[in-house]
C-alpha positions as CSV (number, residue, x, y, z in Angstrom):
1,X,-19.1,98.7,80.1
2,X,-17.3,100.3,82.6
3,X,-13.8,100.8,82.7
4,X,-11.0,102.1,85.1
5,X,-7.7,103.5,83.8
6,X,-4.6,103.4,86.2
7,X,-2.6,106.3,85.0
8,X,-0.8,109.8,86.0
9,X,-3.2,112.3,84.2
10,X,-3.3,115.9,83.6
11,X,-2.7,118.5,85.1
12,X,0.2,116.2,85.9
13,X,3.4,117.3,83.9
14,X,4.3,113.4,82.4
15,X,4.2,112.1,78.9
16,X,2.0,109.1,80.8
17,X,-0.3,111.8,81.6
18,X,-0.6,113.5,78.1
19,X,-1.4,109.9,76.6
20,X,-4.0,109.0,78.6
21,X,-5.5,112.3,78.2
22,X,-5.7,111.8,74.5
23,X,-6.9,107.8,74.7
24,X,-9.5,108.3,76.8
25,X,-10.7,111.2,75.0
26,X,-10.6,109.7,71.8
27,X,-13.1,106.7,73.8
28,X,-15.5,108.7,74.9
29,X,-17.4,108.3,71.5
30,X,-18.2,104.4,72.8
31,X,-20.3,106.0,75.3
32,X,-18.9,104.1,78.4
33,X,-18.6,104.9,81.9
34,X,-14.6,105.6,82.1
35,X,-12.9,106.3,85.4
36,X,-9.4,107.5,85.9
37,X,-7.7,106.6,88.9
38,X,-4.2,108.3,89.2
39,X,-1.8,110.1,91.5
40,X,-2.6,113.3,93.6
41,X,-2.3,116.4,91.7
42,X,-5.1,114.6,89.2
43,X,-8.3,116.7,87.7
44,X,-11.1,116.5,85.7
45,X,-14.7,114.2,85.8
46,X,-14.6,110.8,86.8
47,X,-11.4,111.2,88.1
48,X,-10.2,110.2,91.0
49,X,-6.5,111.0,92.7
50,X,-5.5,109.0,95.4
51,X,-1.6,107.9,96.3
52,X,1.9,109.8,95.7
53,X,4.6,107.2,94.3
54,X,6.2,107.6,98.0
55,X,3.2,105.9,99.6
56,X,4.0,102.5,100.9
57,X,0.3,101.4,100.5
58,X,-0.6,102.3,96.8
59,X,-2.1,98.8,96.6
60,X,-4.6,98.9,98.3
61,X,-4.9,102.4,97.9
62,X,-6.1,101.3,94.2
63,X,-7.8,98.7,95.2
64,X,-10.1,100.6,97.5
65,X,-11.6,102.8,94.8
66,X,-11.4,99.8,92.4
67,X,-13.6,97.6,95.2
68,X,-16.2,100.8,95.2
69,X,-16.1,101.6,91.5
70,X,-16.7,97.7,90.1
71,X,-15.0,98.6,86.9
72,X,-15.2,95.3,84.1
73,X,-12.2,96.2,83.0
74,X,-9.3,97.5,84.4
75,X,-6.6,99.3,82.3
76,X,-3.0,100.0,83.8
77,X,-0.6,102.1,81.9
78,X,3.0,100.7,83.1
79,X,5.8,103.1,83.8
80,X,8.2,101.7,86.2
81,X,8.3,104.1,89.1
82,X,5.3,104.8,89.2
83,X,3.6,103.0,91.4
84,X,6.3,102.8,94.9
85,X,9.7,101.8,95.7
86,X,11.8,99.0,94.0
87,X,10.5,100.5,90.5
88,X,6.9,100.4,91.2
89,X,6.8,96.7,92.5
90,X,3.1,97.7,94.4
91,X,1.8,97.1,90.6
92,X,2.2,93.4,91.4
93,X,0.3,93.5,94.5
94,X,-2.7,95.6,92.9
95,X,-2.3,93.0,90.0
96,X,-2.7,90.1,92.4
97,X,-6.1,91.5,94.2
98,X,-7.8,91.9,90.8
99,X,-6.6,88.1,90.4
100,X,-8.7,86.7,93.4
101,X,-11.5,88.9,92.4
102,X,-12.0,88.0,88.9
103,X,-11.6,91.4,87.5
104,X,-10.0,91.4,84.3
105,X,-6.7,93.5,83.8
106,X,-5.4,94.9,80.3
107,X,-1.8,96.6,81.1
108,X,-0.1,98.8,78.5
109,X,3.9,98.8,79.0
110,X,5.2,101.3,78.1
111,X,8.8,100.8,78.4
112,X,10.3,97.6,77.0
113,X,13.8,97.2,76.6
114,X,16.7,94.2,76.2
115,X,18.5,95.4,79.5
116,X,15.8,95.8,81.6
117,X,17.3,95.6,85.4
118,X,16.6,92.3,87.6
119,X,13.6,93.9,89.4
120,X,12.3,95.2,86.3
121,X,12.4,91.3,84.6
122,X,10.3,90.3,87.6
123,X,7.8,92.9,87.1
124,X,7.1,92.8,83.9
125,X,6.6,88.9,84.0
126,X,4.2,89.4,87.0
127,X,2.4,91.6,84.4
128,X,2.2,89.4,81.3
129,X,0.9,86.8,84.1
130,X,-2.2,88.4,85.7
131,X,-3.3,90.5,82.8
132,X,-5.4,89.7,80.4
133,X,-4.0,91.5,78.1
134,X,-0.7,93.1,77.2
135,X,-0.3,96.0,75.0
136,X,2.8,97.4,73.5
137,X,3.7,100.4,71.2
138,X,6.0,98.3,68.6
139,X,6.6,95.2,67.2
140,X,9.9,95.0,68.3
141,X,9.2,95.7,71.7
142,X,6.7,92.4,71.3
143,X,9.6,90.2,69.8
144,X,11.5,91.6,73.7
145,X,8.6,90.0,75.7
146,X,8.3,87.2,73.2
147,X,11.7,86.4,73.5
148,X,12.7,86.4,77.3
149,X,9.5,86.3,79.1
150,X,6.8,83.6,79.2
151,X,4.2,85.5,77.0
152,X,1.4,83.4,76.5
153,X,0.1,84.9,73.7
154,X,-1.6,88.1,74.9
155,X,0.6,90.5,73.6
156,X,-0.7,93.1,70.7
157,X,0.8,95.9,69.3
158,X,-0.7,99.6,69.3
159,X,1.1,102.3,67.8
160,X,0.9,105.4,69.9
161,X,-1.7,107.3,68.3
162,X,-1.4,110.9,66.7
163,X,-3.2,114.2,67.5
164,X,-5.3,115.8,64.7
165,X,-4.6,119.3,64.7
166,X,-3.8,122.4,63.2
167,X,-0.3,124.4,63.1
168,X,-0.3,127.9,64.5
169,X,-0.1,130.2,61.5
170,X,1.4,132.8,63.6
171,X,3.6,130.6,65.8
172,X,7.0,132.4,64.3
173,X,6.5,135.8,64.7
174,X,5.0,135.4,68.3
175,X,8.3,133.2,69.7
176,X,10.4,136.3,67.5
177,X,11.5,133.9,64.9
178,X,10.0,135.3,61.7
179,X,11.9,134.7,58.4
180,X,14.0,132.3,60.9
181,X,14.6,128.3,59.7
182,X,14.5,126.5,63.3
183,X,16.1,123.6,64.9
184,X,14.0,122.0,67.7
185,X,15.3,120.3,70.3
186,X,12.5,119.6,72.9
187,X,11.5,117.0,75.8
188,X,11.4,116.0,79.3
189,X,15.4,116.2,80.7
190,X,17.6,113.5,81.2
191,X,20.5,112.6,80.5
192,X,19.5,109.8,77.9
193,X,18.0,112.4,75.3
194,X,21.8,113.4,74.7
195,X,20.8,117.5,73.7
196,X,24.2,118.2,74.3
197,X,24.5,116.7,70.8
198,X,22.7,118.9,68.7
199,X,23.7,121.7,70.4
200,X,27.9,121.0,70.1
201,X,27.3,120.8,66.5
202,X,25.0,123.3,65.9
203,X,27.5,125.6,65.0
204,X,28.8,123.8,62.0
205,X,25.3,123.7,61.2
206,X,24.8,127.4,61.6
207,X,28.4,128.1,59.7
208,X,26.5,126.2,56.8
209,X,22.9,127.6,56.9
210,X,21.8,130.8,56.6
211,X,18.6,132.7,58.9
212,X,18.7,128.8,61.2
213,X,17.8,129.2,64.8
214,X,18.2,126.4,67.4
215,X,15.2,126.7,69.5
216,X,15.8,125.0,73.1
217,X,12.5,124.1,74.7
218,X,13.3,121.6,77.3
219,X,11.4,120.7,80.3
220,X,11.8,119.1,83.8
221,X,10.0,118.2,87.0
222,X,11.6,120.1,90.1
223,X,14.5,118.8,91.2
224,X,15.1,116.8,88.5
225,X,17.8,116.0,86.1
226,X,19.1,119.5,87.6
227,X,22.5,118.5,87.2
228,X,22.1,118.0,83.4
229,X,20.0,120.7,82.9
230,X,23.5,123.3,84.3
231,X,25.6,121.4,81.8
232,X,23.7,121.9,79.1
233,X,23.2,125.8,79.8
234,X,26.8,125.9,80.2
235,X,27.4,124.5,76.8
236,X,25.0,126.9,75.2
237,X,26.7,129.8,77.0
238,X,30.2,128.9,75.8
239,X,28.8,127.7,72.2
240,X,30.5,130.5,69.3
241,X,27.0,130.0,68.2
242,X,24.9,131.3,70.9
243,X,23.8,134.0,69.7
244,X,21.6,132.1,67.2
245,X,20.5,129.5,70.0
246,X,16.8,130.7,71.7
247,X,16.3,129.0,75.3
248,X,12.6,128.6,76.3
249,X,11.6,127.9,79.8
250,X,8.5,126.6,81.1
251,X,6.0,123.5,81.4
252,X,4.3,124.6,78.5
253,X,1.0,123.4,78.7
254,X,-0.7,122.0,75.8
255,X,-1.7,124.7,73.9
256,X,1.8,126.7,74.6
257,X,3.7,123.4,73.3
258,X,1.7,123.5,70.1
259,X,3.1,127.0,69.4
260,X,6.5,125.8,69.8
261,X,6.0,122.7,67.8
262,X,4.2,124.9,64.7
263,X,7.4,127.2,65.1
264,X,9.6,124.2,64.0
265,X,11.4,123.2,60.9
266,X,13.0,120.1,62.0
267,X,13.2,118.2,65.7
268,X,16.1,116.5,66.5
269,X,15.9,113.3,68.6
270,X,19.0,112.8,69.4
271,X,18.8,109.7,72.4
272,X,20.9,106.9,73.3
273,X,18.0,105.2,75.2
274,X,14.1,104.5,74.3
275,X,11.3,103.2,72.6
276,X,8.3,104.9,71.4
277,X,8.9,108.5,71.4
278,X,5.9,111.4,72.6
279,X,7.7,113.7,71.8
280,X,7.8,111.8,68.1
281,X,4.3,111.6,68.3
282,X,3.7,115.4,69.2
283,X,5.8,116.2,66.2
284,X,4.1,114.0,64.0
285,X,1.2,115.7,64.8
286,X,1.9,118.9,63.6
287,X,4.1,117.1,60.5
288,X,7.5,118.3,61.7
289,X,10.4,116.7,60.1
290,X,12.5,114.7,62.0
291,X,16.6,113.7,62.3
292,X,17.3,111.1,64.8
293,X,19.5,108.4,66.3
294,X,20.0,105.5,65.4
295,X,17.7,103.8,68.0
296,X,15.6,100.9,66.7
297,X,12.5,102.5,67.3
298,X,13.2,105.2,65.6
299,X,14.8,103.6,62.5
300,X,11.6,101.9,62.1
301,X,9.4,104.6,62.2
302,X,12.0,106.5,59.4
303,X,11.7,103.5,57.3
304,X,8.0,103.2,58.0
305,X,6.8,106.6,57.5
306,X,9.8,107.7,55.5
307,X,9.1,111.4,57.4
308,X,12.8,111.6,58.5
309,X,16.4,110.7,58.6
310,X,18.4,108.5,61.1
311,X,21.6,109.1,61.8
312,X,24.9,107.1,63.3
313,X,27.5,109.8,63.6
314,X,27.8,113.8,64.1
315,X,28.2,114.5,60.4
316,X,25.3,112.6,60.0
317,X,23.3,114.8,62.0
318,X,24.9,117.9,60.2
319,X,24.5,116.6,56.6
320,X,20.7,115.3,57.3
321,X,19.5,119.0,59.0
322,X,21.2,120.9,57.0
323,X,19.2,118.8,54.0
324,X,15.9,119.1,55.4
325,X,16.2,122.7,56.0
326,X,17.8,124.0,52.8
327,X,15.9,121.7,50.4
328,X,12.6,122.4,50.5
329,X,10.9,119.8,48.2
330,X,12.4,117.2,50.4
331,X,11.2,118.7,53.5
332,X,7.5,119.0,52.1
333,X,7.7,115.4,50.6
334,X,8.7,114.4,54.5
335,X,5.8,116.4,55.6
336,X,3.5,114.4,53.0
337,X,4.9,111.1,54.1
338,X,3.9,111.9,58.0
339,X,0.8,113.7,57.3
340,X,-0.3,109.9,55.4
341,X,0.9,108.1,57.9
342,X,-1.3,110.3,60.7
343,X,-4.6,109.4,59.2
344,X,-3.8,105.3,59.9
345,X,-2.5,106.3,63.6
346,X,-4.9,109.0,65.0
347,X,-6.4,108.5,68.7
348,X,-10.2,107.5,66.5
349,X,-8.5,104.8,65.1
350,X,-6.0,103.7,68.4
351,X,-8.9,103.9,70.4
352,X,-11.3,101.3,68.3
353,X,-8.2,98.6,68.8
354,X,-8.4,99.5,72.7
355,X,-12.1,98.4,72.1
356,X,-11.9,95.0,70.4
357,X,-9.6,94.5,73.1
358,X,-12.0,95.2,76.3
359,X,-15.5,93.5,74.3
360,X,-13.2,90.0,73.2
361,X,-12.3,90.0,77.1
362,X,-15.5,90.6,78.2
363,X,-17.1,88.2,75.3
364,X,-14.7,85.6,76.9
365,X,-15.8,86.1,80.4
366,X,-19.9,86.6,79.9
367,X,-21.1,84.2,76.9
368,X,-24.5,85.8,75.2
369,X,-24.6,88.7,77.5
370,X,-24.9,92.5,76.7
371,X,-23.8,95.3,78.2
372,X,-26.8,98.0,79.0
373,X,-25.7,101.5,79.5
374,X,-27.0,105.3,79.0
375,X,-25.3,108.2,79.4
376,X,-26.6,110.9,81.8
377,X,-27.3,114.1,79.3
């Protein structure tokens, strides 16, 4: 089986990217022939990088390699954006020219909310209609597309799968924090991830805590968010608690991020907007501890996992920080509860549900037939 992934992909700074990465790693044990065909700035093998969001021909751009590569299946992971102006609406036309030539499309959306804008709507239904298959991160994101779109039963829920790995053992005394209890607060900028929270509270939290650290490890593509990104260094530099706040700068690759995230004691997810959370997932990962908001999403995974605390108001967030980092059976019991919930979540598992997927298409479409392949050693 051959099969072509539309995605950004590393060494692309994106949370798309970074998932991708990890699924189609986490396939390679199927021993297909998997292709990636993303935006320029793209590495690696089988990878091909061939349009900027600003082209006004990403279409057929796609298409082109599509036509030479003959994938059987075709998987788009669907940010909107990401694929032209008008919130990506070339994904419609790409969509339409695997139509008329029978290629079978599974698409992966992986933003789904109620208030999605007009364009948006008409996206996503063009989607649901010319893909095989729909895959989604949550059930409540399904109930969304079930609810106000014309589904016709091709919608399944995947979690977002879960990195096994190891913490840094070291990670505290190389960021300086040794002996230090720390407060993460980490992510892509924008104004929707509401930092400014944590860090207008954090000293009440400090006041109350003893050796606690907020560790500020945001990240942003240039010329982004750059508006938000002064406010909030503004607010740190006026807090009466700054000298206990540590600001980390960078893109932190992969390996650097790990460091950070062993470092941590607790992540705080404070956003007003969003579904399925990397940055959850990266945290998860490494069993960090987690106070949130109040978003569905994230209520569900606290009730799921039991591996955090939710919160609706500012002393919420105080009360339920200050808990996790003073009481430390609790805070191992929430490490339990994630580190349980991992093993039924890791990319191994994520990817075998990716698979039923692709062979019940393909069983659909070629009755008695069997797909020959060997890998070149």
């Amino acid at each position: 089986m051959r099969i072509a992934f539309i995605s950004t992909y590393p060494p692309i700074e994106c949370g798309l990217a970074t998932y991708t990465k990890y699924l189609t790693d986490a396939m390679k044990k199927f021993k297909k022939e998997i292709f990636i065909i993303s935006q320029i700035g793209a590495k690696g093998e089988n990878t091909f990088p061939v349009y900027a969001p600003q082209h006004n021909d990403i279409a057929y751009r796609l298409f082109h390699v599509v036509e030479k590569l003959a994938p059987d299946i075709i998987h788009i992971e669907h940010e909107f954006g990401l694929y032209g102006s008008r919130r990506g609406f070339q994904i419609v036309d790409f969509l339409l020219r695997c139509k008329v030539t029978d290629t079978p499309v599974v698409t992966t959306l992986h933003t789904v909310f109620n208030d999605l804008a007009y364009t948006e709507k008409i996206i996503v239904q063009h989607i649901i209609d010319n893909s095989s298959a729909v895959i989604v991160h949550e059930p409540s994101q399904k109930k969304i597309l079930e609810k106000f779109y014309n589904h016709q039963n091709k919608i399944t829920v995947i979690p977002h799968g879960v990195r096994s790995c190891n913490k840094t053992a070291n990670a505290k005394q190389l960021l300086g924090l040794e002996n230090k209890k720390v407060i993460l607060l980490s992510g892509y900028l924008r104004e929707t991830k509401c930092f400014e929270k944590i860090i207008e509270i954090f000293p009440t939290i400090e006041k109350q805590t003893d050796d606690v650290i907020l560790l500020v490890a945001v990240r942003n593509r240039i010329l982004e968010y750059s508006k938000y990104r002064r406010f909030l260094y503004k607010l740190i530099d006026e807090s009466p608690a700054k000298n206990k706040i540590k600001i980390l700068i960078g893109q932190f690759p992969q390996y650097t991020f790990d460091t950070i995230l062993s470092a941590a004691d607790v992540m705080a997810l404070p956003y007003n907007k969003g579904g399925q959370s990397g940055i959850l997932s990266q945290s998860s990962a490494f069993e960090v501890p987690v106070v949130t908001s109040n978003l569905p999403s994230f209520k569900l995974w606290s009730e799921t996992v039991k591996g955090g605390l939710t919160c609706d108001t500012n002393d919420d967030y105080v009360k339920n920080i200050i808990k996790i980092l003073t009481d430390n059976d609790y805070s191992k019991q929430l490490q339990q509860n994630i580190r349980k919930h991992n093993k039924l979540i890791c990319w191994d598992k994520i990817a075998d549900a990716h698979m039923d997927i692709y062979q019940n298409i393909i069983n659909g479409l070629f009755l008695n037939a069997e797909f020959f392949y060997v890998p070149n050693k």
